[in-house]
C-alpha atoms as one frame of an Amber mdcrd trajectory, in Angstrom:
protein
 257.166 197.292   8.736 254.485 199.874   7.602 255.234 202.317   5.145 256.860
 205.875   6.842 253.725 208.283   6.118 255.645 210.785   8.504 259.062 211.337
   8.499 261.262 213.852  10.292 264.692 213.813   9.939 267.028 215.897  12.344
 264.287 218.563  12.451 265.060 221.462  14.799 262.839 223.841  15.663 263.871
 227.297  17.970 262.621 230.240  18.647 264.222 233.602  20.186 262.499 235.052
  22.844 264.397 238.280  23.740 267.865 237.354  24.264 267.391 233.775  24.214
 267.182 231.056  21.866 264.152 228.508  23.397 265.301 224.983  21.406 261.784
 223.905  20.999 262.975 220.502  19.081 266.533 220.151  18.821 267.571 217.419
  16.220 264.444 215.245  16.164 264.172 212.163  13.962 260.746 209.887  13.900
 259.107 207.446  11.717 255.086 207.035  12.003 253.950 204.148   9.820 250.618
 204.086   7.759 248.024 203.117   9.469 249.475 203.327  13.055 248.332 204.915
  16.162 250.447 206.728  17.973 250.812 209.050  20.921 253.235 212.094  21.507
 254.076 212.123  24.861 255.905 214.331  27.417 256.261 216.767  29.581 254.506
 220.657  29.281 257.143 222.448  27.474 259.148 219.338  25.823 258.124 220.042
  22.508 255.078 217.656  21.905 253.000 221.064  19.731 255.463 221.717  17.846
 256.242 218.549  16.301 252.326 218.555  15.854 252.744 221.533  14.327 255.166
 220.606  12.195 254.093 217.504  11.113 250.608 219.497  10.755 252.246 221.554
   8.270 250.920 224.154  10.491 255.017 225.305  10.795 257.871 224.967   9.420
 261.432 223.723  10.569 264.469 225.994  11.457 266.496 222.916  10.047 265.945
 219.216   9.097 263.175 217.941   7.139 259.577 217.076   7.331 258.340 214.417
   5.024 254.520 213.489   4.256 253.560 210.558   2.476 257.553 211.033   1.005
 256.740 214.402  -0.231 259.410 216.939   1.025 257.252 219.670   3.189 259.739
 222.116   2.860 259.746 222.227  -0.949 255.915 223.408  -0.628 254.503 227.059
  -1.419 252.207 227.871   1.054 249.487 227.183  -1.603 250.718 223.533  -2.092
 251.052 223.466   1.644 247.236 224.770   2.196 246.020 222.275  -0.525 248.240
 218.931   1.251 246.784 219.945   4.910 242.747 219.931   3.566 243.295 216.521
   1.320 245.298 214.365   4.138 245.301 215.838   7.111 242.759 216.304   9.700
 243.236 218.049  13.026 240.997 217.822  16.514 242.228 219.858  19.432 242.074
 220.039  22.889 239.567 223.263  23.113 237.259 221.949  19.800 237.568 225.082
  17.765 233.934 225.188  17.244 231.781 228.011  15.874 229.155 228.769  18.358
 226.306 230.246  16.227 226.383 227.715  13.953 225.007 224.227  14.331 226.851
 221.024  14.601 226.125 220.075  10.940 227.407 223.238   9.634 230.272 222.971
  11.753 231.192 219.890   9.698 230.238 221.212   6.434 232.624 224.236   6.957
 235.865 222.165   5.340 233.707 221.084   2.299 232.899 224.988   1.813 236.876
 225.898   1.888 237.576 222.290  -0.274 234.788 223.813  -3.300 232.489 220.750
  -2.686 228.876 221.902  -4.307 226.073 222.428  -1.349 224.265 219.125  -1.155
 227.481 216.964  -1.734 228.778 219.127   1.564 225.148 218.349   3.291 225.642
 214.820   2.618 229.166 214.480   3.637 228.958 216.118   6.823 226.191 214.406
   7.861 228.011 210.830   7.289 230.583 211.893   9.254 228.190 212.862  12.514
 226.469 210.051  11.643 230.327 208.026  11.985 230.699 209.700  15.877 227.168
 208.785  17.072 226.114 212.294  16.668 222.509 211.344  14.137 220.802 213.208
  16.603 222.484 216.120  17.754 223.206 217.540  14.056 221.062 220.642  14.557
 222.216 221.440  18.192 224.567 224.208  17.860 228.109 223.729  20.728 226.402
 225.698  23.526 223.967 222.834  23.268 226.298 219.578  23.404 228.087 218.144
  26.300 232.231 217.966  26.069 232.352 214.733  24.755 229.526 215.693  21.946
 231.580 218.671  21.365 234.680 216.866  20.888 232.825 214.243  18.433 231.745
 217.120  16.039 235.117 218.421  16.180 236.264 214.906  14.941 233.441 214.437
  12.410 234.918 218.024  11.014 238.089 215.990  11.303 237.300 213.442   9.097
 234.914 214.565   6.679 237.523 214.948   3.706 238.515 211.792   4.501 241.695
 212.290   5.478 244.711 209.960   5.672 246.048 211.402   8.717 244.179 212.471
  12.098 246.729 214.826  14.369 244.839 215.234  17.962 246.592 217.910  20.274
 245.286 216.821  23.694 242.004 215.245  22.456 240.918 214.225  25.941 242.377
 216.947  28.188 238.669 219.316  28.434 237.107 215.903  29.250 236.096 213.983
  32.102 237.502 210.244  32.369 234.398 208.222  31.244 234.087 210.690  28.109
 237.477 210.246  27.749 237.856 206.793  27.206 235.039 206.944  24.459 236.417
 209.855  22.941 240.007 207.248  22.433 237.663 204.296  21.675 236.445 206.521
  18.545 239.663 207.369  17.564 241.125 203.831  17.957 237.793 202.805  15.400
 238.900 205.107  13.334 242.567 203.828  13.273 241.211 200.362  12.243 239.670
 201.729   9.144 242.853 202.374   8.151 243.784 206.216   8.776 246.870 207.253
  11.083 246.492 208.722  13.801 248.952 210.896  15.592 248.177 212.060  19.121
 249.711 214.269  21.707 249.167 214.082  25.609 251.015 214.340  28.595 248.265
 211.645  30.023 250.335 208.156  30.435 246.706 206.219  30.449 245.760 207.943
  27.066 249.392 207.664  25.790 249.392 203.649  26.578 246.286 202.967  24.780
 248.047 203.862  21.433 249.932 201.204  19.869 253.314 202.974  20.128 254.728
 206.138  21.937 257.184 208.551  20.938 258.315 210.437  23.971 259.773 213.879
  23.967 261.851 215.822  26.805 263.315 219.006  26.251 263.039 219.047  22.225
 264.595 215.856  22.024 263.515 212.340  21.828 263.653 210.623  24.954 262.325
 206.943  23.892
């Protein structure tokens, strides 16, 4: 069995909203493996963001704990927490989180500028990573220029171009059409195989079946 790279144990997660206490994960325990590819799955409102989110390092638990790579999350200043996300982990979302008066290349350069990597190092990085999602020749087309799926590959070359361990997708496919889909999963499956793990969440079966295992979620808790 593959190393855990993500580990929660008995994480619970709630919120209150007015008088009420909204059990967003309620006593969750997973194992994701290095190197596997795996999908999220469940239901609107069953909790599938915020165990992204949590996992992300993007939030933090009510109770329970949230292990990366074996390092205790929770132990983490927000500092150490900022530093862990930009050296393993690299997010894509459903909506591409692109900035529109910029052009795809320095779209991709952006993490490099935030990581201190010197100008042409950034310049050369980003442009291997377009280069990785078939994007060669779109790299000075800025989003309002590129198709969904062309969106959705710069948002994965941004991804990936710190060479991150682990790729978290919140609903990678869900602003696409079917064909684009597909391709947009075929990428992500490639770059499974080169070793990284990647964590997906959808409340697509189709996309959720194409992963190599499924972790499904209903009503904070894990269903199967």
């Amino acid at each position: 069995m593959a190393i855990s790279v993500i580990s929660l144990r008995d994480v619970r997660r709630y919120y209150i909203v007015g008088d009420f206490i909204v059990r967003a994960l309620d006593g969750v325990s997973v194992d994701i493996g290095k190197g596997d590819f795996t999908a999220i799955m469940g239901p609107s409102g069953s909790g599938k963001s915020t165990m992204m989110n949590l996992i992300g390092c993007l939030d933090t638990p009510t109770s329970g704990k949230v292990f990366i790579d074996g390092e205790d999350t929770a132990g983490l200043e927000e500092d150490d927490l900022a530093f862990l996300r930009s050296r393993k982990i690299g997010f894509v979302f459903q909506q591409f989180n692109l900035l529109g008066r910029i052009s795809a290349l320095e779209n991709v350069m952006t993490p490099l500028l935030y990581a201190g990597v010197g100008p042409r190092e950034r310049r050369l990085r980003a442009k291997d990573a377009l280069e990785r999602v078939g994007l060669k020749d779109r790299m000075m087309h800025r989003p309002n220029e590129l198709s969904g799926g062309q969106k959705q590959r710069v948002a994965i070359a941004r991804a990936i171009v710190n060479n991150p361990s682990i790729l978290l997708a919140d609903e990678p496919t869900g602003a696409l059409d079917t064909k684009t889909g597909e391709q947009i999963m075929e990428l992500f499956s490639d770059l499974n195989k080169e070793g990284r793990t990647v964590v997906l969440v959808t409340h697509n079966v189709e996309i959720g079946m194409a992963c190599q295992q499924q972790i499904r979620i209903r009503d904070g808790k894990v269903e199967a």
